[in-house]
N, C-alpha and C positions, 0 to 999 in steps of 0.2 A: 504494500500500500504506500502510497506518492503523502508524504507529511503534509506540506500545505502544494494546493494548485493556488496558482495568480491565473484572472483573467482581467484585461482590459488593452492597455496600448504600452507598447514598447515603440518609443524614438529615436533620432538624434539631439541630443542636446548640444546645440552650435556656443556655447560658454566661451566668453568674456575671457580670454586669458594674460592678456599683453597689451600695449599698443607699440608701434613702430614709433622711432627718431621724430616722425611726422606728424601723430599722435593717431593714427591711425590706430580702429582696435584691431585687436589676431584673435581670433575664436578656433577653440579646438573643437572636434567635433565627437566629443562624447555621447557614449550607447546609455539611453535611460529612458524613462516613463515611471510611476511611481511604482506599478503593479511588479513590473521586470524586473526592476531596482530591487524592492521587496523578495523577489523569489532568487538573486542573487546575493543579496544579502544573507540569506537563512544557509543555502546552500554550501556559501563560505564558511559559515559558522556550524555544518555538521549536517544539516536537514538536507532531507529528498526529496527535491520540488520541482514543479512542472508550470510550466506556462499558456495560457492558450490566449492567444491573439492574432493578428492581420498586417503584415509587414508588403510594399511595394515591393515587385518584381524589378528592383534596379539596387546599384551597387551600396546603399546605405542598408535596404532590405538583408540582403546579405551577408554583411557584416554585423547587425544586430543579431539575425541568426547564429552566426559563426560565433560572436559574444557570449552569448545565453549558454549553447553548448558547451563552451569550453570553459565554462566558470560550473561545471552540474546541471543545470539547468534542463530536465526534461524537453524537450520542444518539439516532439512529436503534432501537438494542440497549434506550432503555428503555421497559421498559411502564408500563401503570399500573394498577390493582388497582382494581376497581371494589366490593369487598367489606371488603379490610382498610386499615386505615389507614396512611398516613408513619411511620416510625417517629421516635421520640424520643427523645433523650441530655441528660441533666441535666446539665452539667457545672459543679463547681461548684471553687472557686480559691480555695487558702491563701493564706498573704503571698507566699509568694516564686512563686505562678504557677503551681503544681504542679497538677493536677487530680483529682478526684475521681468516677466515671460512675454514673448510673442510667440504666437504660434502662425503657422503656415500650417494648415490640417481641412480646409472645407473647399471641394472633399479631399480623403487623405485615404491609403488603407484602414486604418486601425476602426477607421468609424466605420468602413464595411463590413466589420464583422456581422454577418447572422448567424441567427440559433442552430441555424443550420451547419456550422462552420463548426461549431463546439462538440468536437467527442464526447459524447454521451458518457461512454467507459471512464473517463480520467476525471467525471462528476463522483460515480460511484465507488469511485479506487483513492479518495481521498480522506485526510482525517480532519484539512481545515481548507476551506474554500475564501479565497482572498481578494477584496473588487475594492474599485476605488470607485469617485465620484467623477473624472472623465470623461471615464467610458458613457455617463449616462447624460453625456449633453446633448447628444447626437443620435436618432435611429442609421442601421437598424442596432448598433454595438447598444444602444440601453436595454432593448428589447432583449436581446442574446446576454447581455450579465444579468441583468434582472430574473431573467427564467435559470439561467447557471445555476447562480444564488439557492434558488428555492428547490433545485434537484438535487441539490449537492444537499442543502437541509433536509431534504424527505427522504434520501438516502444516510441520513447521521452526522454528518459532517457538521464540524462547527463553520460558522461563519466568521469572517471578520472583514472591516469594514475601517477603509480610512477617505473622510469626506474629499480630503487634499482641495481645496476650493481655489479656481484659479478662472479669476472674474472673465478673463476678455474671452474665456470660452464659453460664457451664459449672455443669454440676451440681456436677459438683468437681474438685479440680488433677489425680486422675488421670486422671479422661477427656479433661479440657481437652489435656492432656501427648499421649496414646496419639493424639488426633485431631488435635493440632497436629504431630506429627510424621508422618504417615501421606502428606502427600506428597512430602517431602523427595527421595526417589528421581527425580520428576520435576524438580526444580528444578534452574534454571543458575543464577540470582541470589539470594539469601539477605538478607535486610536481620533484625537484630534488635537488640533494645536491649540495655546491660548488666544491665537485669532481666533479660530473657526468657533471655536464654544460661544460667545456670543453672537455668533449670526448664527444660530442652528437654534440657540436655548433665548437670545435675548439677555441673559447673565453673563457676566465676565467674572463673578468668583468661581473657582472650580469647584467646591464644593457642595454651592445651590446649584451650579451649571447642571455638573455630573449628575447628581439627582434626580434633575428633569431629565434626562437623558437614561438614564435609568429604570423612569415610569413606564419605557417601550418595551419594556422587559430584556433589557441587556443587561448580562449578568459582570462581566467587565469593563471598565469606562476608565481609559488614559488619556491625561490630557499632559499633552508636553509643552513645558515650561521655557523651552529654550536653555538657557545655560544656569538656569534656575532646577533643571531635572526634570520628575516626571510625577502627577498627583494622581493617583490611582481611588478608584470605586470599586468595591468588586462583596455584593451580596452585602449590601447594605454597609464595610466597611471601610473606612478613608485613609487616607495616606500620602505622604511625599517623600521620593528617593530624591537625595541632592543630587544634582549634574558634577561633570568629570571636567576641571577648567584645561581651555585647552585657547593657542593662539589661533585664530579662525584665519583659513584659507577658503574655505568656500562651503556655505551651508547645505549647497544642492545636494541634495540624496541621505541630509545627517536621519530626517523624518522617518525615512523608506529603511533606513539600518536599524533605527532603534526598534521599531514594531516589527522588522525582520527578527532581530537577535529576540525579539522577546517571546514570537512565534514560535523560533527555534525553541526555545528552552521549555514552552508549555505544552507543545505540542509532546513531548516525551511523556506529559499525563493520560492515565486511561478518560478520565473525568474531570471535569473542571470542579467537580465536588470534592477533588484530593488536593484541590490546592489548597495551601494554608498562606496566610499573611506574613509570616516571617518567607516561604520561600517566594513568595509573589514579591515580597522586597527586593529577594539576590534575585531575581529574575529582572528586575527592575533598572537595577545597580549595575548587573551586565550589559545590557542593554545602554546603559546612558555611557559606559566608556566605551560601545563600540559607535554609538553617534558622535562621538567624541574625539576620535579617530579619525571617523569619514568628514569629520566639519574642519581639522586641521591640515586635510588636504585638498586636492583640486580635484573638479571632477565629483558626479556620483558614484557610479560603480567601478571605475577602476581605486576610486581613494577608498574602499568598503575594505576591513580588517577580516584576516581570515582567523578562527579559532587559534593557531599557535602564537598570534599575535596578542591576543587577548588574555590567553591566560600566562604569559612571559610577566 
């Protein structure tokens, strides 16, 4: 059995690296998307993970594939689009590291995804199914994670579920809002930022945030703090693991590592009812030094720490 499957969008992230004598900027052209990000992360860190998404029949498609595989990465689940293109993320970085997105994506492959497209088998052959909010800006790929989701729950799998809300792909905050909340009901695992908790919940504390978010009947609710760490919900109890100080080189992809490392480590439970509070902390604690890691380099998933790194 496949630990966690990702399903949504695997890119290029075109990242901000340099500029020339002229001030021109130099962008490298980094393999990411949150979902990929996330099933390279875990992977790194010890888990069996698989991916299913929609990558361009051209040389970016390609080398995303070639990426995925040779980091573990199952990719049996991805296709390749012989009409629309790879899609693209401008990312471009302030002084302290912070990011800025453009995308080039309408249309793109990744939003081609249909249901149709999704192995069925690789629904049933998992023990945690993992979608972001992306994929669901667009038919038909919201159609296709949306119904994933709910087969991979009818067949046992947990869910999990990271909003990642990234404005210039919603028409606007209240649809983004109304469609990022719409699966909550199916979700066990919850990861969101100290942004995203007030545009979902309308609260910015985390601890009346979480709550509300909690009422959907999710049994786990992270919200990460940034270099503050990570406040955890989980069956009514609360929590905060500090963060790992670290000098920031680029925060892109720290999100997609911390909820990977922390997949990785839960997902070794039979039940989320054997988790206890003390190991939901070192689950936590691991987690925030391999975000910690991936934020003091460049890059998402090439700056991502594999297990000998972590526990050195």
């Amino acid at each position: 059995m496949t630990d966690i499957t990702t399903i949504g969008e695997v890119l290029i992230d075109l990242t901000q690296s340099a500029r020339t004598e002229q001030g021109i900027p130099r962008f490298d052209a980094n393999p990411g998307g949150a979902p990929a990000n996330l099933a390279v992360a875990a992977s790194k860190l010890g888990a069996k993970t698989a991916f299913i998404g929609r990558v361009g029949r051209d040389s970016f498609g390609t080398f995303l594939k070639d990426c995925l595989a040779e980091n573990g990465v199952d990719v049996s689940g991805l296709s390749m689009d012989p009409v629309q293109h790879t899609t693209l993320a401008v990312v471009a970085l302030d002084g302290t590291g912070e990011r800025t997105f453009s995308f080039y994506r309408d249309p793109s492959a990744d939003v081609n995804l249909a249901w149709e497209d999704v192995p069925q088998a690789m629904l049933q052959d998992t023990k945690i199914l993992h979608f972001g909010s992306v994929s669901l800006t667009a038919e038909p790929a919201r159609t296709a994670t949306l119904k994933a989701a709910e087969a991979a729950k009818a067949c046992g799998a947990w869910v999990s579920y990271d909003p990642n809300y990234r404005a210039s792909l919603w028409p606007d905050e209240k649809t983004a809002i109304r469609n990022m909340l719409e699966p909550l009901p199916l979700v066990d695992i919850l990861k969101v930022s100290d942004e995203e908790l007030p545009l979902l919940t309308g609260l910015s504390d985390p601890d009346r945030g979480s709550a509300r978010l909690a009422e959907k009947g999710i049994r786990l609710v992270l919200v990460t703090l940034g270099a503050h760490g990570a406040f955890y919900r989980f069956d009514g109890k609360t929590g905060c693991v500090p963060g790992v100080p670290c000098i920031v080189g680029d925060t892109n992809g720290s999100g997609d590592t911390f909820f990977g490392a922390a997949l990785s480590k839960l997902v070794k439970l039979n039940s989320l009812d054997e988790l206890t509070i003390p190991e939901l902390e070192r689950v936590l604690a691991f987690a925030n030094k391999a975000a910690s890691i991936t934020t003091s380099r460049h890059g998402a998933i090439p700056a991502m720490p594999t297990l000998e790194e972590l526990e050195k």
